[in-house]
C-alpha positions as CSV (number, residue, x, y, z in Angstrom):
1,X,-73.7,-62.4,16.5
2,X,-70.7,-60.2,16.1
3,X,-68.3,-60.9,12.9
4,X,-65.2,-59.5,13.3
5,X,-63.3,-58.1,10.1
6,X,-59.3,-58.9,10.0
7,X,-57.3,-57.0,7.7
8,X,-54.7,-58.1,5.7
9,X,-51.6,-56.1,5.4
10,X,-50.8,-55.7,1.5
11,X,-47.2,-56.1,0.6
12,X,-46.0,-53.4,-1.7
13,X,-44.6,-55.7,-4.4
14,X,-41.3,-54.7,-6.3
15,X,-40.1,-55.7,-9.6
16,X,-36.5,-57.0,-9.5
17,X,-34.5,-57.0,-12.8
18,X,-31.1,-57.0,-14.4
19,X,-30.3,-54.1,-15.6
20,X,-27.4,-53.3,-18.5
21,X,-24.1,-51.2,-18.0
22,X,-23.7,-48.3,-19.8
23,X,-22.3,-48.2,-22.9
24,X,-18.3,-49.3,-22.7
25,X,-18.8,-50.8,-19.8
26,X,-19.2,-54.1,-18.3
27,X,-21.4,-55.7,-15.4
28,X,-19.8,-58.7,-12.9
29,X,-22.2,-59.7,-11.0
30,X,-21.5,-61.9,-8.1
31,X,-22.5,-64.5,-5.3
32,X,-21.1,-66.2,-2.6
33,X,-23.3,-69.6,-0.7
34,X,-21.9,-71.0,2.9
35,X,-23.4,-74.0,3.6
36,X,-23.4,-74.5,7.6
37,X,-21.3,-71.0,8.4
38,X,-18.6,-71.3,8.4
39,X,-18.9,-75.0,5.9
40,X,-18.9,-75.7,2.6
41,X,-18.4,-72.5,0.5
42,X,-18.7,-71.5,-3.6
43,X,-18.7,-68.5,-5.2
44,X,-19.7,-67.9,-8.5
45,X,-19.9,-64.7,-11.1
46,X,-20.6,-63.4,-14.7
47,X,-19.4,-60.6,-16.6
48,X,-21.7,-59.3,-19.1
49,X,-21.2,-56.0,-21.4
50,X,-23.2,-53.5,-22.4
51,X,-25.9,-55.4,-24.8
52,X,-26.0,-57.9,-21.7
53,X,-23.9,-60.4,-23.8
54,X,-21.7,-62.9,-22.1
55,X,-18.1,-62.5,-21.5
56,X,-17.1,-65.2,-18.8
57,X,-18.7,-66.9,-15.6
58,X,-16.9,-69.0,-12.8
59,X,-17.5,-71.4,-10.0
60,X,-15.0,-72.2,-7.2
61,X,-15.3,-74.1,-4.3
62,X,-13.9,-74.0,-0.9
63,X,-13.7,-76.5,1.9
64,X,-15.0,-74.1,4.4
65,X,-15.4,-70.6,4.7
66,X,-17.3,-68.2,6.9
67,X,-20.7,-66.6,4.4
68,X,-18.7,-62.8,4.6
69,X,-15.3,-64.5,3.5
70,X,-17.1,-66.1,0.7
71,X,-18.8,-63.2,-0.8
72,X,-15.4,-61.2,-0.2
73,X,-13.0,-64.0,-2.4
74,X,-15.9,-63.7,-4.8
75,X,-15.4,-59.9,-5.6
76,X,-11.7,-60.7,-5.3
77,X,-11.9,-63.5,-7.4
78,X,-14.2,-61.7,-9.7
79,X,-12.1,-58.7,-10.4
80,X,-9.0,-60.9,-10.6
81,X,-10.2,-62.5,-14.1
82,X,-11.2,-59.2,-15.0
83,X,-7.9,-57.9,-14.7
84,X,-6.1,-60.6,-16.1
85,X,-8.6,-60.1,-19.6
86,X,-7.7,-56.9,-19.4
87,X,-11.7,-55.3,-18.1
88,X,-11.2,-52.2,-15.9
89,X,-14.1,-50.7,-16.4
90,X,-16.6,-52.5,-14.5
91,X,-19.5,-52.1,-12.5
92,X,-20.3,-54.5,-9.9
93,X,-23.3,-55.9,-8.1
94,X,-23.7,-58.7,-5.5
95,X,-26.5,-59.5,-2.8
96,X,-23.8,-59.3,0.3
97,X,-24.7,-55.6,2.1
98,X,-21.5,-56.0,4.5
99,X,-19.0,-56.8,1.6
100,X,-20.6,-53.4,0.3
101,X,-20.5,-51.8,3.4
102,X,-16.5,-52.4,3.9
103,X,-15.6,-51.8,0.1
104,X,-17.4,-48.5,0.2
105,X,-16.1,-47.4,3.5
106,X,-12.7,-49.0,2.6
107,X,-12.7,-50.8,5.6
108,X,-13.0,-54.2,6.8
109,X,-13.4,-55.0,10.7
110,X,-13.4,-58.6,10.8
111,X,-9.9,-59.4,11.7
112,X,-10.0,-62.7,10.1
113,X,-10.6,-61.8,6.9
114,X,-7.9,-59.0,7.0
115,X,-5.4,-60.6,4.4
116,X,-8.2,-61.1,2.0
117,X,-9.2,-57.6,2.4
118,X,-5.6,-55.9,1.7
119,X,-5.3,-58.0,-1.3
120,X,-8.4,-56.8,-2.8
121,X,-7.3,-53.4,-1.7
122,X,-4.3,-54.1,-3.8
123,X,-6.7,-55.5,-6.9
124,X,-8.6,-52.4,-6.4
125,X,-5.8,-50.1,-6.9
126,X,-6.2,-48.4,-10.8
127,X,-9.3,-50.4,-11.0
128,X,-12.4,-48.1,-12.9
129,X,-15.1,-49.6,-10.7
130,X,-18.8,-49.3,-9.5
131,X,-20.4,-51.4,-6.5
132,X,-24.2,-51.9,-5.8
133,X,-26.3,-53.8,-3.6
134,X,-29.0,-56.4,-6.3
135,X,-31.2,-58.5,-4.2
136,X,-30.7,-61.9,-4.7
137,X,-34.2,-62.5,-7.0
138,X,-32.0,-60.2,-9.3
139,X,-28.8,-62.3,-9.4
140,X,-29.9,-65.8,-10.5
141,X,-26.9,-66.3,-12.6
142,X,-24.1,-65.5,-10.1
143,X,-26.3,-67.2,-7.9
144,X,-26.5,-70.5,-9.8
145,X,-23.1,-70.6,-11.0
146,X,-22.2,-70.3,-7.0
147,X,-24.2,-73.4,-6.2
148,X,-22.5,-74.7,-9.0
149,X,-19.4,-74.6,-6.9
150,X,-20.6,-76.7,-4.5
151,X,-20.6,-79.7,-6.8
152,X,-16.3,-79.3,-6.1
153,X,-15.5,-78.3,-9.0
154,X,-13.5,-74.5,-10.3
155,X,-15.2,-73.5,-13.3
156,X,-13.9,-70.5,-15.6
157,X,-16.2,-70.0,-18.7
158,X,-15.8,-67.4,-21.5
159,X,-17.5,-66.9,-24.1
160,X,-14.6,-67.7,-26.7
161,X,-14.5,-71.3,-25.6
């Protein structure tokens, strides 16, 4: 009798974590969820500074967006409450490679989402900003406070209230 041997392929196994922003500077993370795509969308964020302590979150929700346009009207969102509390210098993460992809490029092809994209151009403009890719397992936050926005609801929560 012949017993054959089946190998297992091991998967190299990362750890995922948040990390902080340097010092005088602060961390927005971000998330965008499309149920049904295009369907019922939420976006959702946090800024955070330095000693990882909590400036503001949000939730919104939209009646139906496509996932990219989500993820995009989350950095604008994001950057927009920034900017009106007066945060420029900000480093950015999300889990959306193509909203990356176009903001690093400067460049958006989906013709759709064009007006969105020359208004964050326009947010953009002055703006003291970094933007890197975090897998999702490392954005629980922006990703809860996204599905938050599903219940309907826009959220804006600072740490002064």
């Amino acid at each position: 009798m012949e017993v054959q041997i089946l190998l297992k392929n091991h998967k190299k196994i990362q750890v995922l974590r948040w990390l902080k922003p340097g010092l005088g500077r602060l961390k927005l993370n971000l998330d965008g969820s499309s149920l049904g795509n295009p369907g019922p969308s939420s976006e959702g964020g946090v800024l955070r500074d330095s000693a990882g302590n909590f400036i503001f979150g949000f939730s919104k929700f939209f009646s139906s967006c496509s996932n990219n346009e989500v993820e995009l009207r989350a950095v604008m969102y994001g950057i927009t409450i920034c900017k009106h509390l007066g945060h420029d210098d900000i480093d950015i993460e999300c889990d959306s490679d193509v909203v990356l992809s176009w903001i690093r490029a400067r460049t958006c092809n989906l013709w759709y989402l064009w007006d969105f994209w020359d208004q964050l151009i326009d947010l953009l403009e002055g703006f003291d900003f970094s933007i890197h890719h975090l897998y999702r397992e490392g954005n629980k936050v922006a990703d809860a406070l996204a599905r938050h926005g599903a219940s309907g609801r826009d959220n804006v929560f600072s740490s002064s209230s």
